[in-house]
VOLUMLO-476075 format. One record per residue (C-alpha): residue number from 1; x, y, z. Coordinates in Angstrom, 1 decimal. Layout:
BEGIN
<rec seq="NUM" xx="X" yy="Y" zz="Z"/>
...
// end
This chain:
BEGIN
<rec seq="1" xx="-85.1" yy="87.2" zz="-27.9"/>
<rec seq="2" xx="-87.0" yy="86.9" zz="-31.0"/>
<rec seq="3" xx="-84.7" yy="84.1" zz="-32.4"/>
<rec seq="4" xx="-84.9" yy="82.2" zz="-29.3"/>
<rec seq="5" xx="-88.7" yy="82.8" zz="-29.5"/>
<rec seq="6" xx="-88.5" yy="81.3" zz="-33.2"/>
<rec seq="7" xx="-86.4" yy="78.5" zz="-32.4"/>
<rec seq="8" xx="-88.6" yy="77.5" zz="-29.4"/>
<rec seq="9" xx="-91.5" yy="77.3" zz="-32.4"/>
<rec seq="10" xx="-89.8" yy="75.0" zz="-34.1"/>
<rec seq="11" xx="-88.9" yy="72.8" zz="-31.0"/>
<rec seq="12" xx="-90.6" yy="73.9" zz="-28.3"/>
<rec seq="13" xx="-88.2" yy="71.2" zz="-26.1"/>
<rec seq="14" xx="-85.4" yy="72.8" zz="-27.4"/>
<rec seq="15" xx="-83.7" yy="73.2" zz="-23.6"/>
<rec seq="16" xx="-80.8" yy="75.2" zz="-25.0"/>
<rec seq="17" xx="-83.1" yy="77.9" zz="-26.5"/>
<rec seq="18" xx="-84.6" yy="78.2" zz="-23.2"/>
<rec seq="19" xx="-81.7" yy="79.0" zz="-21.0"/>
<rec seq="20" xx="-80.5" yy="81.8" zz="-23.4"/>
<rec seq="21" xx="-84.0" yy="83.5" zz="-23.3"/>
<rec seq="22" xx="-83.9" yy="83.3" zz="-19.7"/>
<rec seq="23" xx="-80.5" yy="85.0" zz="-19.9"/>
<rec seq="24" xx="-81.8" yy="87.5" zz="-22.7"/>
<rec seq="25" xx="-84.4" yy="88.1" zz="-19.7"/>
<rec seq="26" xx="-82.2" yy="88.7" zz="-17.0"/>
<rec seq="27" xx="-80.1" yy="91.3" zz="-19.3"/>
<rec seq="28" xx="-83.0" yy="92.7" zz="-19.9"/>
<rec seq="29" xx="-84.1" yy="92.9" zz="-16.1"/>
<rec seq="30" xx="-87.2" yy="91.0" zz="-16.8"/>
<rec seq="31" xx="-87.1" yy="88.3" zz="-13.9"/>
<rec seq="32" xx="-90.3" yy="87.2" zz="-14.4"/>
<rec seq="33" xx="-89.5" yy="85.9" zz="-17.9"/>
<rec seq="34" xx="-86.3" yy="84.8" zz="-16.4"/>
<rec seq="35" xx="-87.7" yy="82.7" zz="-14.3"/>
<rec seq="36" xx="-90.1" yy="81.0" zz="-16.6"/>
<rec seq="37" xx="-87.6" yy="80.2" zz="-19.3"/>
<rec seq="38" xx="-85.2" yy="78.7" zz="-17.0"/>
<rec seq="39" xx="-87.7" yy="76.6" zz="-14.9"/>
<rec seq="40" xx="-88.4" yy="75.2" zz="-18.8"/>
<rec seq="41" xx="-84.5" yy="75.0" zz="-19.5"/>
<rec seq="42" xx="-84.1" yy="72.6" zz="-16.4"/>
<rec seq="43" xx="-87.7" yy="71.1" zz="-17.0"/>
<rec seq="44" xx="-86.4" yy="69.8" zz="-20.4"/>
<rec seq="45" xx="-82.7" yy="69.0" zz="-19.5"/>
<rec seq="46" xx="-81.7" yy="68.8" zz="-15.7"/>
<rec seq="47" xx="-78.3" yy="68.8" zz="-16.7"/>
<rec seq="48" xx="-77.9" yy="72.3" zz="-18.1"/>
<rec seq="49" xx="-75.7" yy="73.1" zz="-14.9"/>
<rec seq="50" xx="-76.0" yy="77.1" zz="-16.0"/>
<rec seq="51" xx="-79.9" yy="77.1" zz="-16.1"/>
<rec seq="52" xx="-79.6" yy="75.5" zz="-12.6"/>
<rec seq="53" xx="-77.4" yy="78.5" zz="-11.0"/>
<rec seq="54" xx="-79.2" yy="81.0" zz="-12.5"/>
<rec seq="55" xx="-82.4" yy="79.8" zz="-11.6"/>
<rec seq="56" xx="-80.9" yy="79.1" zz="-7.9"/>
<rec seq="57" xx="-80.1" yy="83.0" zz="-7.9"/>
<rec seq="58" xx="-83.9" yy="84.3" zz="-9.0"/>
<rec seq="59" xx="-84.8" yy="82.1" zz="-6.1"/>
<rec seq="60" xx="-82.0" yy="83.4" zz="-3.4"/>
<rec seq="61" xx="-83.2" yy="86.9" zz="-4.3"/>
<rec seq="62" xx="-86.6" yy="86.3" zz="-3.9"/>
<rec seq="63" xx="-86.1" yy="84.5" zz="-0.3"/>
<rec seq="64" xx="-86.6" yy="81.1" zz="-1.3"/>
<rec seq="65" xx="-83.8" yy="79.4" zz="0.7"/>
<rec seq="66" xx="-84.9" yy="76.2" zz="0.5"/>
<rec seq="67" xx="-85.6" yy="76.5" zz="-3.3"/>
<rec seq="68" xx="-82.5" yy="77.6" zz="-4.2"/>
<rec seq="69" xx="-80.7" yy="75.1" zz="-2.0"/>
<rec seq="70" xx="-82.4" yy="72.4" zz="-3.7"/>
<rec seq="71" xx="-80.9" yy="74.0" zz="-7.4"/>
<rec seq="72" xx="-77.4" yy="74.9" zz="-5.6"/>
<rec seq="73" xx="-77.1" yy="70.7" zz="-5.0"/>
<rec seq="74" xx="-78.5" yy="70.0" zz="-7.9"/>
<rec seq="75" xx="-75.8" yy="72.2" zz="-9.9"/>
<rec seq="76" xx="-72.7" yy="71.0" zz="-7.5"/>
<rec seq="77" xx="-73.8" yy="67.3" zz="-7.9"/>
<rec seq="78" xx="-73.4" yy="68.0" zz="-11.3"/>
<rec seq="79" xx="-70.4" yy="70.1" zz="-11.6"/>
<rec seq="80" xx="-68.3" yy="70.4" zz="-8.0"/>
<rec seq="81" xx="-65.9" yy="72.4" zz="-9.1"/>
<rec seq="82" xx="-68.0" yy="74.9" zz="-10.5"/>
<rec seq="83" xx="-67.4" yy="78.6" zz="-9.0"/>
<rec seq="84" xx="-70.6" yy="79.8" zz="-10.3"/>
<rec seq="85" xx="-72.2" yy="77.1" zz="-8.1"/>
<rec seq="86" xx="-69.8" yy="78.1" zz="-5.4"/>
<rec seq="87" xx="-70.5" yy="81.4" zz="-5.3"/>
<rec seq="88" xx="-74.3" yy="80.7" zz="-4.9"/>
<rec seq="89" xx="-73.8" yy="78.6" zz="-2.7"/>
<rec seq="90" xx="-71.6" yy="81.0" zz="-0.3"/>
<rec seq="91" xx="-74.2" yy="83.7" zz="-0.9"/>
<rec seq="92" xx="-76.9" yy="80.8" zz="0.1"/>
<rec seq="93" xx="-74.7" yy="80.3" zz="3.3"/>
<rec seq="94" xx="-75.4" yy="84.3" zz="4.2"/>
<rec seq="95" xx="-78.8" yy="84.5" zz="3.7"/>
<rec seq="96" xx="-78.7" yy="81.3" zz="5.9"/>
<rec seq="97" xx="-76.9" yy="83.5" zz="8.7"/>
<rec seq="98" xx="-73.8" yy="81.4" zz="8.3"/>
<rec seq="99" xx="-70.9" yy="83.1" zz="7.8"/>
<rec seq="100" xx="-68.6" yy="80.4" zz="8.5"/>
<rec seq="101" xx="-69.5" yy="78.1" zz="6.1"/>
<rec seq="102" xx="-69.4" yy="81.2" zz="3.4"/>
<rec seq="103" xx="-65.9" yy="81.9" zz="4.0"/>
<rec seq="104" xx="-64.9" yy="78.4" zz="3.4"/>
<rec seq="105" xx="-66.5" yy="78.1" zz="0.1"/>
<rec seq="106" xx="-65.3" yy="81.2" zz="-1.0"/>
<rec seq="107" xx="-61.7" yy="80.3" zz="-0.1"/>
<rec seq="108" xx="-62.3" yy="77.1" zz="-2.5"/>
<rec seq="109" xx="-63.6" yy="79.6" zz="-5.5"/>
<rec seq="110" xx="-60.6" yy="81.9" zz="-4.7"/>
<rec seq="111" xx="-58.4" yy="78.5" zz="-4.9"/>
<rec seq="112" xx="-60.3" yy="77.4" zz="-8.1"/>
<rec seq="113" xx="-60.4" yy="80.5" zz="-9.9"/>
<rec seq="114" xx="-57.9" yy="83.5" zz="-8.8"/>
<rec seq="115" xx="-59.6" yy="85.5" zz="-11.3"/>
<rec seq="116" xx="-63.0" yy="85.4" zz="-9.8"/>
<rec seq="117" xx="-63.2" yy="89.0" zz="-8.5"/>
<rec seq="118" xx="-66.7" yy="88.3" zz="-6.6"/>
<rec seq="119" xx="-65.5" yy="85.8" zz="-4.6"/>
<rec seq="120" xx="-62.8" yy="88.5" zz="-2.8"/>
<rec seq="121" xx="-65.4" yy="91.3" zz="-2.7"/>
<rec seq="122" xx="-67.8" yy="88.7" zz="-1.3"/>
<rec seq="123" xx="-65.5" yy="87.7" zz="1.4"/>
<rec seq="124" xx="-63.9" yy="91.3" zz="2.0"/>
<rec seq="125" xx="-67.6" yy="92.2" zz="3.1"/>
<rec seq="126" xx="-68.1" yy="89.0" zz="5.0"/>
<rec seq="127" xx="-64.8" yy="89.6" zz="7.1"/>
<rec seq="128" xx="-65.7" yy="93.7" zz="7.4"/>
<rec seq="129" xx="-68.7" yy="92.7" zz="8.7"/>
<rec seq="130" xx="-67.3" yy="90.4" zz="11.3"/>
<rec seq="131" xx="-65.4" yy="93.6" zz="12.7"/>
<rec seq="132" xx="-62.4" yy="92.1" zz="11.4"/>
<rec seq="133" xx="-61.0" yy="94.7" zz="8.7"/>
<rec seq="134" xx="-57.6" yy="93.6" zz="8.7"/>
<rec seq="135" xx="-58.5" yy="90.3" zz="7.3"/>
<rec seq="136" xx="-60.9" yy="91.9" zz="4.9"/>
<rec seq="137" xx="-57.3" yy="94.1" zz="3.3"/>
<rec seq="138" xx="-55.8" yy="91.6" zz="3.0"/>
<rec seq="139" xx="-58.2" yy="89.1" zz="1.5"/>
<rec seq="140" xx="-58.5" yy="92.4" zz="-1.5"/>
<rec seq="141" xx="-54.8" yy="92.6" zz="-1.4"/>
<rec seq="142" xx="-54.5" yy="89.3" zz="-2.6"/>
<rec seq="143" xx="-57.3" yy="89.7" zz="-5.0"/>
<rec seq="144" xx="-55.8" yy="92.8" zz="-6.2"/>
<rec seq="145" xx="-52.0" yy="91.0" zz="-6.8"/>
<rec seq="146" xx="-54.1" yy="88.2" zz="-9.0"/>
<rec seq="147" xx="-56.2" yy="91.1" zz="-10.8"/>
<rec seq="148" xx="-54.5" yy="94.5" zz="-11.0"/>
<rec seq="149" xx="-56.5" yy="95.9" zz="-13.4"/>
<rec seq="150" xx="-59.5" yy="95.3" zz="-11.7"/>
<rec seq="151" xx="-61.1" yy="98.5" zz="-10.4"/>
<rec seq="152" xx="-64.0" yy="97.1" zz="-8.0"/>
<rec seq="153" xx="-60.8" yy="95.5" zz="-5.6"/>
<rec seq="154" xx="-59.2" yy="99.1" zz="-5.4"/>
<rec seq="155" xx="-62.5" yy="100.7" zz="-4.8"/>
<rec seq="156" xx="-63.4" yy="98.2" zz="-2.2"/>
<rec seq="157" xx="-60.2" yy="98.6" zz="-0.6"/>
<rec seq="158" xx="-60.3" yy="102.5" zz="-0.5"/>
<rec seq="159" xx="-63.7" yy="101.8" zz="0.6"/>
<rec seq="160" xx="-63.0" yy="99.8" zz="3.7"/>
<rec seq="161" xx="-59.5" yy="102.2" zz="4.4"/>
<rec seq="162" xx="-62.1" yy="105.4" zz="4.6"/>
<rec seq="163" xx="-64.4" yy="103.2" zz="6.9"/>
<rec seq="164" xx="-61.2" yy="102.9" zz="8.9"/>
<rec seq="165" xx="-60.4" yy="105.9" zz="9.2"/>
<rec seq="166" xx="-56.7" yy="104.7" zz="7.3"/>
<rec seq="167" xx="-56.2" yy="107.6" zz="5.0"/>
// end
């Protein structure tokens, strides 16, 4: 944080420095700061697609839909192939009440990036939700197959067995 601080003294337009303070803030759970760096990181360069979604996911979690819409365009305009963007996007789509429209971006992530474990836990919980747990296996089956060393997808999947009763 401190280097970022100093660099921002020596060019205090320096959009790079910005975004990695913002992220310094978020590991250190400081949204606040978060916030303020990254609104500075897209402020000095809109096309810093990474300040963009992260900035989009301070504003999803604190219930500013139409905020982090606006950034969630903004980054897939830029980049729309990006599963960063995706996944904000899906998760943009719940908060919306629109499960439908969820499910098919997170299919496109899974289809971009097999390796992107949040998009099958994302849509296991869409699909559990939906009363349709069969679905939900089988969409952490497949996750599991492309990531087998990945414990969250087992969890998840004992998880949703117990909650069927499918010992």
């Amino acid at each position: 944080s401190l280097q970022f601080q100093n660099a921002l003294q020596i060019d205090p337009k320096f959009a790079a420095a910005y975004l990695w303070m913002g992220k310094t803030e978020l590991k250190l759970q400081n949204p606040r700061g978060a916030f303020g760096a990254l609104n500075k990181a897209v402020e000095f360069n809109p096309q810093l697609t990474e300040a963009q979604i992260l900035l989009g996911d301070l504003l999803l979690m604190a219930k500013q839909l139409d905020k982090a819409q606006e950034q969630v365009e903004i980054a897939l305009k830029q980049e729309p192939n990006n599963t960063d963007a995706l996944l904000l996007s899906a998760a943009l789509a719940m908060a919306q009440s629109q499960p439908q429209k969820a499910l098919k971006v997170l299919a496109e992530v899974r289809r971009l990036d097999p390796g992107k474990i949040s998009a099958y836990l994302m849509e296991a919980a869409i699909l559990a939700k939906e009363k349709k747990p069969e679905e939900a296996a089988a969409v952490l089956e497949q996750g599991i197959k492309a990531n087998p060393k990945t414990l969250n997808l087992y969890v998840a999947r004992a998880g949703l067995a117990d909650n069927e009763k499918r010992f």
